[in-house]
TORROMI-112194 format. One line per 10 residues: number of its first residue (from 1); their letters; for each residue z negated, y, x negated of C-alpha. Coordinates in steps of 0.2 Angstrom, whole numbers, plus 5000, padded with zeros to 4 digits. Layout:
<atoms>
NUM = A = Z:Y:X ~ ...
</atoms>
This chain:
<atoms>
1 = XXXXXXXXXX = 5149:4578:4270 ~ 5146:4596:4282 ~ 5141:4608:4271 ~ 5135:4615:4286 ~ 5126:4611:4301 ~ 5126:4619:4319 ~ 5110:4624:4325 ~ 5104:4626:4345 ~ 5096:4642:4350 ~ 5079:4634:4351
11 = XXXXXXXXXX = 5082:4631:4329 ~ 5084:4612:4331 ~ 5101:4603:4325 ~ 5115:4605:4339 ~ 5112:4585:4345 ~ 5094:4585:4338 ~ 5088:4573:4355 ~ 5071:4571:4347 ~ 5061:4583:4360 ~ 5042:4573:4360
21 = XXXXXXXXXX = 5038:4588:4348 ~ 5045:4601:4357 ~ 5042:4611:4372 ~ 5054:4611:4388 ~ 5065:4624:4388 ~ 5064:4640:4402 ~ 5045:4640:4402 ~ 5040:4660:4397 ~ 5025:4667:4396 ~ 5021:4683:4403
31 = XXXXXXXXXX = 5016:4695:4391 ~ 5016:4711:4399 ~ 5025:4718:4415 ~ 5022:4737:4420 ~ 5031:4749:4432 ~ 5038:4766:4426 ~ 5050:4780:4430 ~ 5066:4782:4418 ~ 5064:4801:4411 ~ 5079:4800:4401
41 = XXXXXXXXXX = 5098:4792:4398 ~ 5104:4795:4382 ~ 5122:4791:4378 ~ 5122:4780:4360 ~ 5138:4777:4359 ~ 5154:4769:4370 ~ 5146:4750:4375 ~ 5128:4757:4377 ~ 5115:4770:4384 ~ 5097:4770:4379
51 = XXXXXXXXXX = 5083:4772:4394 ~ 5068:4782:4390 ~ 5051:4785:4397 ~ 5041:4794:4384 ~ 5021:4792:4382 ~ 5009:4803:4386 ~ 4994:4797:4373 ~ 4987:4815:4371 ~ 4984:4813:4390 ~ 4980:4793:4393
61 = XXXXXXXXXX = 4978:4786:4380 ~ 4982:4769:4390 ~ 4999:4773:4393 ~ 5015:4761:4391 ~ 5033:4767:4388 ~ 5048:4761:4384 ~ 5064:4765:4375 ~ 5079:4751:4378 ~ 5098:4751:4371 ~ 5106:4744:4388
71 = XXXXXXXXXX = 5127:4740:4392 ~ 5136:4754:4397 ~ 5138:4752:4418 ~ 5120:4750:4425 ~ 5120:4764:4436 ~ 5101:4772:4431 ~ 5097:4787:4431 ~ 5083:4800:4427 ~ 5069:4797:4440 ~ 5074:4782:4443
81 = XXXXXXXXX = 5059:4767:4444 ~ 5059:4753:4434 ~ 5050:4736:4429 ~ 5049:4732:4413 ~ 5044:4713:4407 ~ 5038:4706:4391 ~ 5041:4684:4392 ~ 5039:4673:4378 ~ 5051:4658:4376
</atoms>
């Protein structure tokens, strides 16, 4: 007897075949997508940099920003645009 058992990334049992319940996998929804300059790189540590763009509520109210650990290596910089997109799976 397992005292324990393997589980697949969607939660089921790892050869759970029963999918009549279950959604197909890869289908996302789009949450949000939005367009941005980087204003800052920060250096978190040795494996990761954080990109920044602040937000501006005082000004617009409305505004999106983002702040994301990312692996070292990815060649942004400050002024640099981004998009940034939110999917459900």
């Amino acid at each position: 007897m397992e005292l324990f058992e393997q589980y697949d990334v969607d939660g089921h049992a790892a050869g759970d075949l029963n999918t009549a319940h279950s959604f197909p996998l890869f289908i996302m929804a789009n949450v949000l997508e939005f367009e941005s300059e980087i204003e800052f790189v920060a250096d978190i540590n040795d494996y990761k940099d954080c990109l920044m763009s602040q937000d501006p509520t005082q000004e617009n109210p409305n505004a999106l920003w983002f702040n994301i650990d990312i692996p070292k290596g990815h060649l942004l910089k400050a002024g640099d645009r981004v998009r940034v997109i939110v999917e459900k799976i």
